[in-house]
TORLOMAR-952397 format. One line per 10 residues: number of its first residue (from 1); their letters; for each residue x, y, z of C-alpha. Coordinates in steps of 0.25 Angstrom, whole numbers. Each point is the difference from the previous one (the first is absolute). Example, Ala and Ser with C-alpha at 12.3 -4.5 7.8 and 13.67 -1.06 7.14 Angstrom:
<recs>
1 = AS = 49:-18:31 | 6:14:-2;
</recs>
This chain:
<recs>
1 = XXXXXXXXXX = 82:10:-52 | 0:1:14 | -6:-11:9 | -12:-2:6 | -8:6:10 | -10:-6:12 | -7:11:5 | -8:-4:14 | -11:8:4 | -4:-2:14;
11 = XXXXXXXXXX = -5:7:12 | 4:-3:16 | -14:-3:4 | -1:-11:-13 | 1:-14:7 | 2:-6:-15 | 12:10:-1 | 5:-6:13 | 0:-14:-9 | 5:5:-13;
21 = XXXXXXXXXX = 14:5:8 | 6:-11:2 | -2:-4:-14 | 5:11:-5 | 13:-5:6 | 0:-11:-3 | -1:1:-14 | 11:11:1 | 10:-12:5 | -5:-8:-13;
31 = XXXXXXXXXX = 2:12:-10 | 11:7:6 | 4:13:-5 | -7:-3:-14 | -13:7:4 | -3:13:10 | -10:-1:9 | -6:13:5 | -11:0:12 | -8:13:1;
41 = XXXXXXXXXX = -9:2:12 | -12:5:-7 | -5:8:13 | 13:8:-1 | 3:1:-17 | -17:3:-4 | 6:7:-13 | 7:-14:-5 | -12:-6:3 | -8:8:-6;
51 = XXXXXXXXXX = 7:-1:-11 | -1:-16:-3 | -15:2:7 | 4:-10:10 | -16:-3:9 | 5:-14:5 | 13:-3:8 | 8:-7:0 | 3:3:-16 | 11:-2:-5;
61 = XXXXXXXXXX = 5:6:-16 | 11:-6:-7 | 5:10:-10 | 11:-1:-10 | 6:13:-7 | -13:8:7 | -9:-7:-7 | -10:-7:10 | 0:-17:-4 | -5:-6:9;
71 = XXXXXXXXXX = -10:4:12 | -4:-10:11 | -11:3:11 | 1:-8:14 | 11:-9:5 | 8:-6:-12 | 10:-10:3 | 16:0:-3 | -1:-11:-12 | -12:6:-7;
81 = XXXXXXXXXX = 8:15:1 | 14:-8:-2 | -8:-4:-12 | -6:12:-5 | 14:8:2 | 10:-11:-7 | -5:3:-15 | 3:15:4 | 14:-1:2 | 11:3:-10;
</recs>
């Protein structure tokens, strides 16, 4: 089983992206090395975004063995997603 995945969608012009950063890292320093966290720039990765049909940024996907979980729309903060990403990890 391999761990799970936080994918953050966000673009440079977002003002909520700008928010969602620093709660990214800070739920990296609660989690540690027992989930990846990926940010993709939707301006420069349209194909990935196209994919998961991201409209809203920021949005972050939380996948475990490629199957999409849990999927979150605007700024979501580090105890909900520490929350979300707990059960997920074996």
């Amino acid at each position: 089983m391999s761990k799970p995945v936080l994918i953050d969608f966000y673009a440079d012009w977002c003002g909520p992206c700008k928010l969602q950063t620093p709660i990214l890292k800070q739920l990296k320093e609660m989690m540690g090395d027992s989930v990846e966290i990926k940010k993709l720039d939707v301006d420069q990765n349209m194909e990935a975004a196209t994919k998961y049909a991201i409209q809203v940024v920021p949005t972050l996907i939380i996948e475990k063995d490629g199957n999409v979980i849990h999927r979150l729309e605007g700024v979501t903060d580090a105890e909900r997603l520490k929350g979300l990403l707990t059960p997920l990890i074996t």
